[in-house]
N, C-alpha and C positions, 0 to 999 in steps of 0.2 A: 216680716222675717224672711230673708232670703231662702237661710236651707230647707225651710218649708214647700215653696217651690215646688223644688225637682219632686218632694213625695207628691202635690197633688197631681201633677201633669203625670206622674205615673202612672197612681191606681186611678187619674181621673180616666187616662188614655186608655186602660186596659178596659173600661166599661165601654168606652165609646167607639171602639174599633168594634166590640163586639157588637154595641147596637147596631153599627152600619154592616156590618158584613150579614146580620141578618135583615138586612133593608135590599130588599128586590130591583134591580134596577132594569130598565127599557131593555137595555140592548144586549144582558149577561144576568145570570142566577149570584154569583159573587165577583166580589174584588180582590184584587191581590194588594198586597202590604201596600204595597207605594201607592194603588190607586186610591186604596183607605186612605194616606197617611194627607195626599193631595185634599182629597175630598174633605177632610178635619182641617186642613191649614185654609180651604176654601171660606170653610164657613165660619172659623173662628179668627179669621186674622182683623175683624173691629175690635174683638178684647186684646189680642195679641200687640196691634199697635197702641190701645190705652194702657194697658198695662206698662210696656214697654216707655213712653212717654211719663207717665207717675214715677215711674224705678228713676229716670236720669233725671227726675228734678220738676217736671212740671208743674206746676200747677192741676189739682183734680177738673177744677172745671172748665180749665183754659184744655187740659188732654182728651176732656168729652163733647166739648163744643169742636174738636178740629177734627176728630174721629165722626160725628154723628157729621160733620159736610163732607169727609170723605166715603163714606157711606153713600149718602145721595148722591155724589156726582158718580161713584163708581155703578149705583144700581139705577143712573140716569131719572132718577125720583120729578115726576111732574110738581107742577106747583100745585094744582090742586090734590097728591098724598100727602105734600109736607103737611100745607094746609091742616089734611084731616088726622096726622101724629100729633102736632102742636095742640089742635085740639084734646084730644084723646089727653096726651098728659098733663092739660092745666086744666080737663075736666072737674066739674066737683067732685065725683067719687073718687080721684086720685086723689084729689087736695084732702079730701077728709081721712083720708088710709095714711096719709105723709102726716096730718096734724094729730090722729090717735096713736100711732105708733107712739111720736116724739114725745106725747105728753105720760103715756103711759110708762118711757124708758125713764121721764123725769123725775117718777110716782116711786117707781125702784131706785134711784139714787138717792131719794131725800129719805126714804123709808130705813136705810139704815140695815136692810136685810141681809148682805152680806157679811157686816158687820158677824151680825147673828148667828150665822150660819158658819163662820170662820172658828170661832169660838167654839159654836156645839161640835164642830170636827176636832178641833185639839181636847177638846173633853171626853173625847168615848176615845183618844188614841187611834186617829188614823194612823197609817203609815204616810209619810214625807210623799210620797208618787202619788199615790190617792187621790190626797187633798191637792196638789200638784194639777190635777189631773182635772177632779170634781168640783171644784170652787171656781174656775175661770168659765170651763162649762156651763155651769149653772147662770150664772151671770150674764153669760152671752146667749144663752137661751133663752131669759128673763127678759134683757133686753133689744139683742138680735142685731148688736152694733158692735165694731170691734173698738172703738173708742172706749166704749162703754166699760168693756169686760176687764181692758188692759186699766183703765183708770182706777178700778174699783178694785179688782182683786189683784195686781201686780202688787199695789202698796201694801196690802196684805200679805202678799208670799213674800216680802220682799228677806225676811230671816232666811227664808228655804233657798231662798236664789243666793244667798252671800256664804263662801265657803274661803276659810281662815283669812276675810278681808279682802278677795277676791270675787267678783261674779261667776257663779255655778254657770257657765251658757248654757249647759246640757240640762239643766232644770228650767232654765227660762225659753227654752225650745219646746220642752216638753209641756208648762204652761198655757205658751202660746199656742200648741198644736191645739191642747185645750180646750181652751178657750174658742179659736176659730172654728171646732166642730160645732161647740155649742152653738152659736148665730146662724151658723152656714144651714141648721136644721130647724132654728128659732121660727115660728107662724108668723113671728113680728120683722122678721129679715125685709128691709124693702125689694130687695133684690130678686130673692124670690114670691113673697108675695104678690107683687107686678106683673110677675113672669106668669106664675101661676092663672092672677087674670085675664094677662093681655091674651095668650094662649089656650084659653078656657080649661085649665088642666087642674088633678085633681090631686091636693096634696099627697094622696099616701099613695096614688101613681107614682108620683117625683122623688117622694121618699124611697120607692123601692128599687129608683134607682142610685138614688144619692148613698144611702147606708152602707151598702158594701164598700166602695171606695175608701171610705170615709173611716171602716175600720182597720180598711186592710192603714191607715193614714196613720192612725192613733194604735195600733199596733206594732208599727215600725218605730214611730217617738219613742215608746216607752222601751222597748229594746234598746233603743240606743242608750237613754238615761241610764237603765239598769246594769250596763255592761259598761259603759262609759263616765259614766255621769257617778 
């Protein structure tokens, strides 16, 4: 979802300027905007250019095989580091985190749980935003993939998203904002799980930086729904 976008590189940007301006450098106590703004497009321009390659049509694994060689040639990478990544990721402990995940997301889709859960929500009378809001979440927490979340609970919301024969967009924004918080915090995310590993970091370090963003994210959504939508 596009308009999603500009919110995360918002509230993402507002954490992460501040993480660096409190990061001590060699040759100055802080940076000024632009040298922040350098320093952030330094180190994230491998997401920048896969990102960027997915949005106009690529192929996911044709835009991560061309990014992870521009990466090596740009950080001059020896044969024997590739060597020892290639390793590291077709290690057995990654293959068995990549095979528990998927089987467990499998476990939640056959299980019929949301199903369930869809149901007990229109039975105590949520309000339309709630559930909106709570059931993609939930799903994508569950199973920490956004295929997952859209496949499962879109079909369900799909009454909430249809307005006199028309699609609500600003309900189906507000969903998907949803929904991708859910995953994005999910234990089961490979994205972050990985990370977590490869980096020796400790989830409710990452947490304490990821949740503020994240609200200020799902706080903006639902503004817009409630005044627009």
């Amino acid at each position: 979802m596009l308009p999603s976008i500009p919110l995360f590189i918002f509230f993402g940007g507002l954490v992460s300027f501040r993480i660096l301006r409190d990061t001590v450098c060699e040759t100055r106590q802080s940076l000024t905007l632009r040298e922040l703004t350098r320093e952030l497009v330094h180190a994230a321009w491998p997401v920048i250019i896969l990102v960027g390659m997915v949005l106009a049509g690529i192929e996911a694994a044709i835009a991560f095989v061309v990014t992870a060689l521009l990466l090596a040639a740009q950080q001059r990478a020896s044969r024997r580091e590739i060597t020892e990544a290639l390793r590291y990721g077709l290690g057995l402990k990654v293959l068995f985190l990549l095979y528990s995940v998927m089987l467990y997301k499998g476990i939640v889709e056959a299980s019929g749980t949301a199903y369930a859960l869809f149901s007990d929500m229109q039975a105590i009378g949520m309000p339309t935003w709630i559930i909106l809001v709570v059931l993609p979440m939930l799903i994508g927490f569950a199973t920490g993939l956004s295929m997952a979340f859209v496949g499962i609970s879109f079909t369900l919301l799909l009454p909430f998203m249809i307005s006199a024969g028309e699609l609500n967009s600003y309900a189906l924004f507000l969903a998907y904002i949803g929904g991708g918080l859910g995953y994005m915090v999910s234990p089961l995310h490979l994205c972050l799980i990985l990370s977590a590993e490869f980096f020796n970091a400790r989830l409710s370090d990452i947490y304490r930086i990821m949740i503020p963003p994240l609200i200020g994210v799902i706080a903006a959504a639902l503004a817009v729904y409630l005044i627009a939508g």
